[in-house]
N, C-alpha and C positions, 0 to 999 in steps of 0.2 A: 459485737457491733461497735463503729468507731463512737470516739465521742462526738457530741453536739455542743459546736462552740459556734459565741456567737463573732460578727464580721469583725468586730474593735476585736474581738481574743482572737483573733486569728491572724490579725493584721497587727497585732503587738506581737505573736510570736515571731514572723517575718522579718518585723522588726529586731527584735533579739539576736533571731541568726542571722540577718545582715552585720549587725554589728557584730557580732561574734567573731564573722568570716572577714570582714573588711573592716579594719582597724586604721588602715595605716590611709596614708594617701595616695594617689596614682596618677601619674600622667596621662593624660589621653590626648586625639588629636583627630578634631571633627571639625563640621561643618556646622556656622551659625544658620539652623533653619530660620529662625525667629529670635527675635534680640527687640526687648522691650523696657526704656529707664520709666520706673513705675515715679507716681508724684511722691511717697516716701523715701524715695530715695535707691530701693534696690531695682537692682538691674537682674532681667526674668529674660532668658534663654531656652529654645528647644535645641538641641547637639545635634546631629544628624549625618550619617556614613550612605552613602551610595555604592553602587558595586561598580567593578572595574571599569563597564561601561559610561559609568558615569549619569545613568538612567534611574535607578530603581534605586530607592533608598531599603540597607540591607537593615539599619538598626538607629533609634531617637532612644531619647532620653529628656526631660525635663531639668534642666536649671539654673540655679539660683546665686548669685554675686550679690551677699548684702552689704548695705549703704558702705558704713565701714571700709571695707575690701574692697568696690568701687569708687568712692571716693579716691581711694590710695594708687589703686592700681591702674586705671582709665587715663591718668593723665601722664602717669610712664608711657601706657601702651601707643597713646597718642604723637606724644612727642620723640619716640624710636620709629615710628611705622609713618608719620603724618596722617593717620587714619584713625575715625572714630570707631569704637565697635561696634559694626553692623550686620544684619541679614546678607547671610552670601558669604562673607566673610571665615574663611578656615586659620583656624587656631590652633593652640597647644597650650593647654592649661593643665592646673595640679587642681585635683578635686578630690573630695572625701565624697564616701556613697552615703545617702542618706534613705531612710524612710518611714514617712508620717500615716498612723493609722487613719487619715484624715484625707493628706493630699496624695500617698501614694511612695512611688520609688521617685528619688530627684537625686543634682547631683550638686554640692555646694563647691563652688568654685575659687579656692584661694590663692591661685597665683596665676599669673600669662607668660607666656614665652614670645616677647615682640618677634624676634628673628624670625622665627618660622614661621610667622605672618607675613614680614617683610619680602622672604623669598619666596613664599606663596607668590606675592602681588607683582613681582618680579618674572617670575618664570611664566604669569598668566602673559605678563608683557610678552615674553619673550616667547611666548607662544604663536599668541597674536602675529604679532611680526615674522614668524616663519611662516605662518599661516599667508600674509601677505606675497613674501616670498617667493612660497611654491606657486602660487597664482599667478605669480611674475607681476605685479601691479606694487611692488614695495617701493620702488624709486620712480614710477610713474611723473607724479608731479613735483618733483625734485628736477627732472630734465627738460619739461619747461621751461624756455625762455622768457626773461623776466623783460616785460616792456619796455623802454626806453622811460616812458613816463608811466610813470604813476598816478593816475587823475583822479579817474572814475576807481571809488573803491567801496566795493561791496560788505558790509560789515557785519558778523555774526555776533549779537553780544546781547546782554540785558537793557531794555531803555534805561531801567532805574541803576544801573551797575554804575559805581563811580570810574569804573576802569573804561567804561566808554564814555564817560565824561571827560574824563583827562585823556584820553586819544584824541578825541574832539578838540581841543582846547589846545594840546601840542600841535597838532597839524595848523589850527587858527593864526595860532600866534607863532609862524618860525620867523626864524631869522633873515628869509632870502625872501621873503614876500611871496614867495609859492601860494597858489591857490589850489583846491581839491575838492570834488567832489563826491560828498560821502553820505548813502543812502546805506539807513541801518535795516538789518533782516531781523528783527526781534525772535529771540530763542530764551527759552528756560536754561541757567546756566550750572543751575544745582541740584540736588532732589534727584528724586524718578522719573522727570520728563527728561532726563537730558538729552540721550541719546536720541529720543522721537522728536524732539522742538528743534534742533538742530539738524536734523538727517531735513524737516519739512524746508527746513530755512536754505540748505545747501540745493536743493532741489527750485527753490523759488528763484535762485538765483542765476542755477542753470536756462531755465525757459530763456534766460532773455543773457546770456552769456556775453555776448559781442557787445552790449552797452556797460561793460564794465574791463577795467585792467587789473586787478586781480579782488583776490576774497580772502577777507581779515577776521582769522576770529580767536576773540578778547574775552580775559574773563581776568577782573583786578578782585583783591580783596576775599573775603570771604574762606571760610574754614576746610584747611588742606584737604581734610578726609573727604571733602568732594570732588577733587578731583578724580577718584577713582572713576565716577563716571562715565570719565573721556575714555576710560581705557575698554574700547566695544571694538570687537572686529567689524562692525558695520561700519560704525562713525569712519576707522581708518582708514575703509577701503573708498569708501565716497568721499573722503581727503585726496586719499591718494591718485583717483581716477577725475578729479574736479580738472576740464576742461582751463579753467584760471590757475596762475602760479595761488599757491594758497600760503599767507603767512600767521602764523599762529605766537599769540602771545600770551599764554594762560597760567595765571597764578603768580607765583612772589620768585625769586633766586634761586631757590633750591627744589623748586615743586618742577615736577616730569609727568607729562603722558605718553601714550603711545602716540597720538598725534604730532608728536615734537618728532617724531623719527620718519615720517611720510611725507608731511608740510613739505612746500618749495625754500621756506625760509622758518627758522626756527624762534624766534626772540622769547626773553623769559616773564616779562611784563607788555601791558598795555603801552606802557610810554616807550618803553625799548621798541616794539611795532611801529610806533609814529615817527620814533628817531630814525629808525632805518628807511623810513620813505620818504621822511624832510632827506636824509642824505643821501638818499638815489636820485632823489630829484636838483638839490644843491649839486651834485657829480656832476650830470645831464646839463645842467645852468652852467657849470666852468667849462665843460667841454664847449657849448656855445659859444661862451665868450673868448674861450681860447681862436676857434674858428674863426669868428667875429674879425676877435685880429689881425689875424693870419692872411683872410681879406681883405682888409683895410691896407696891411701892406704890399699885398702882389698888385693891387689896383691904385697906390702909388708908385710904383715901380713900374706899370705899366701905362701910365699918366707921362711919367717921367722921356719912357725911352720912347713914345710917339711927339712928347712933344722936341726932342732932340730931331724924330726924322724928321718933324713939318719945319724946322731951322734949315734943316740939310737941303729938304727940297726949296725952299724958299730962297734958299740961294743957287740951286741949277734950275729952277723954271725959269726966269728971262731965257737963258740961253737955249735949253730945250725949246723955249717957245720959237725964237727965230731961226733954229733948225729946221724945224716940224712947218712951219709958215712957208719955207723956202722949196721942201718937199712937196708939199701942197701946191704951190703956185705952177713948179714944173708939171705934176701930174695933171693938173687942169687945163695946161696949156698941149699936153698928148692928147687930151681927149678933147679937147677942142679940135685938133685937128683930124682925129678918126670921125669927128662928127663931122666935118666937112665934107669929107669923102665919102660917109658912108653909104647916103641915099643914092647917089647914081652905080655904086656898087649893088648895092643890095637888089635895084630893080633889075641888073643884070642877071643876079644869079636865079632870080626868083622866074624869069624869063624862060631860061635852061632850066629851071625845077618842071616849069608848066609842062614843056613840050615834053622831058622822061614819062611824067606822072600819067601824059593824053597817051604815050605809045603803051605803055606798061599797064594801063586800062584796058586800051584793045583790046591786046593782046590776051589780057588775063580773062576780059569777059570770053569771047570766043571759046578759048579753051575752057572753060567752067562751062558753059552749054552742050559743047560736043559729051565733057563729062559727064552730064544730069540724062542725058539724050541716052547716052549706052547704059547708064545703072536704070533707067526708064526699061529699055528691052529686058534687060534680064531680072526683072523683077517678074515683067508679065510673063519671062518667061518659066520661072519658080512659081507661079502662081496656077499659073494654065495645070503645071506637073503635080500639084497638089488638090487638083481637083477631084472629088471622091467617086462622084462619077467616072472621072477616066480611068481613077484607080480600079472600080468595080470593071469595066470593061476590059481592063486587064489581067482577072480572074481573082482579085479581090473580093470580099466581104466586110460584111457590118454586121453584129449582132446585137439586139436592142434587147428591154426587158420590156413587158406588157405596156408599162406607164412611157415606154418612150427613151428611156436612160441610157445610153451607151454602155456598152460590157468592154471595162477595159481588162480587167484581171479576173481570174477563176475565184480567187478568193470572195467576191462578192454574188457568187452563183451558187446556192442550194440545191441539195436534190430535191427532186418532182415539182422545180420553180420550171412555167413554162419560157421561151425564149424566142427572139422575130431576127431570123435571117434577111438579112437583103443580099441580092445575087443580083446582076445584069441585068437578067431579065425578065425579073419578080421576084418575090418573098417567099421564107419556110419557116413553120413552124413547127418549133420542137419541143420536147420535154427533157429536162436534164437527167439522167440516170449517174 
């Protein structure tokens, strides 16, 4: 019979041959299911492997980064990755296996491998972005046509963000006196709301699209490792299909989302966003004033060469005028004389009109009577020939139905429908067979 050991002997021996078996350290390279910096200071981890699918987690483990080891290591991994250590987050770390008769199997964690983070966060990008791709929607709103002006500008950012305070404040105070106007869409810009506060905000904006020239979204300040964030194939795809050019200005110089590669216009700060719109709009303002000119001198120039012709004419109108006067006088003096003449002509020919007009009346009536007179006979006499009566006495018939109806065609004749001959010289009745 085996022995009867109690839970602590049983789980010291585990303990034993763990250590026995696993001496040395090991690399692994999992999946932060859970990532928790405790208030002493250690950082508490669940590892976590899913299968190919990317569905079903095939294998966890529990562990542990003390103070120490995270103090040291956390702000390496931060400043190679620009990323804090979080849930979600796939690693490559050096660990020893441990296990306490107490808490169980865990795995203590003494070194990170930034790289294989970084390209992690890298190829999710580049994921993403093929993913947009194949959808055909990746350069969507990149071939948007950017407005002439820039006015009405929609703004995705934090009320309390300083980086929408200085967008605000650059646009206020430019240099060309440009005015704009800018209605903020308040969104969560870090944290777990990000991607839902911003997806509501790009959608609120949508409803009313045509009161605005394009959609700005800012995000200054604050701890790189948030930007990950931005990097959602939802956020990019409602970037990329946003009816508005969309210009994005998110984070410091060297910080990247996926939204930077879909956006209509890319800037790396808030204030670089405001720069780019004082000087599309400043552009816009010299084009004007260019034109302005350009006006001002064809409409001198066209000042100029009419006032040269009103010189020119001014000096052939006298003479034109006493030509033109001269013209005038003779022609008034022709029709002076056809007005002389004209009335005892006119009552001549109107004379000769009368008598054609009285013979050519005659004439015409007469002949229109005798016409009306003969289409008169042979009307009556088409009519007399259509008489059904005379038709009947010329061995014609009529066959009617019971109610009286005329039989024009067999097709409306049934059998054993009875039927009313008319003949010359009475009626028969029939039954259809």
């Amino acid at each position: 019979m085996p022995e009867t050991l109690s839970l602590f002997e049983l789980n010291n021996l585990v303990r034993s041959a763990l250590e026995q078996t696993f001496e040395g350290e090991y690399w692994i390279e999992a999946e932060l299911a859970e990532a928790r910096l405790a208030s002493n200071g250690h950082f508490y981890v669940e590892f976590a492997e899913k299968d190919a699918a990317g569905r079903n987690f095939v294998a966890k483990a529990r562990g542990t980064m003390w103070a120490r080891t995270y103090n040291m290591l956390a702000p390496l991994f931060e400043r190679a990755t620009g990323e804090r250590l979080r849930a979600g987050m796939k690693v490559r770390v050096l660990v020893t296996v441990a296990f306490h008769e107490l808490y169980g199997y865990s795995l203590n964690v003494v070194n990170i491998d930034p790289a294989y983070t970084l390209g992690d966060m890298a190829q999710r990008r580049r994921d993403i972005l093929a993913q947009l791709a194949k959808d055909g929607i990746a350069d969507d709103n990149k071939q948007l046509p950017l407005p002439r002006l820039l006015k009405r500008i929609a703004v995705v950012s934090s009320a309390t963000a300083a980086g929408f305070g200085d967008f605000c404040d650059q646009l206020m105070h430019n240099d060309y006196g440009l005015a704009f106007d800018v209605q903020l869409f308040p969104a969560v810009m870090q944290g777990a709301n990000v991607e839902e506060s911003v997806l509501a905000a790009l959608e609120a904006i949508m409803l009313d699209a045509e009161a605005w020239d394009c959609v700005v979204i800012i995000r200054g300040g604050g701890a790189t490792s948030d930007l990950s964030d931005f990097d959602t194939y939802s956020l990019a795809a409602a970037v990329a299909q946003m009816p508005l050019p969309v210009i994005v200005g998110i984070g410091h110089e060297r910080d990247e989302t996926v939204l930077d590669f879909v956006a209509h216009t890319r800037m790396k700060t808030p204030t670089a966003a405001a720069a780019f719109i004082i000087a599309h709009g400043a552009a816009e303002l010299s084009a004007l004033d260019d034109l302005n000119s350009r006006m001002t001198r064809m409409a001198s120039l066209v000042i100029a060469n009419h006032q040269q012709l009103l010189q020119r004419m001014a000096t052939q109108l006298p003479r034109a005028f006493a030509l033109t006067r001269e013209r005038q006088e003779r022609r008034l003096d022709a029709i002076a004389a056809r007005i002389a003449a004209a009335p005892q002509r006119r009552v001549l020919e109107a004379g000769h009109c009368l008598l054609r007009v009285s013979e050519r009346l005659r004439h015409a009536t007469t002949s229109r009577l005798q016409t009306a007179l003969l289409h008169l006979d042979a009307q009556a006499q088409r009519i007399a020939a259509l008489d059904p009566a005379l038709q009947i006495k010329r061995g014609y018939s009529l066959t009617y139905t019971p109610d009286g109806r005329l039989v024009r065609s067999v097709g409306t004749i049934v059998a054993g429908q009875e039927i009313v001959t008319r003949l010359s010289d009475g009626t028969l009745a029939s039954v259809v067979k």
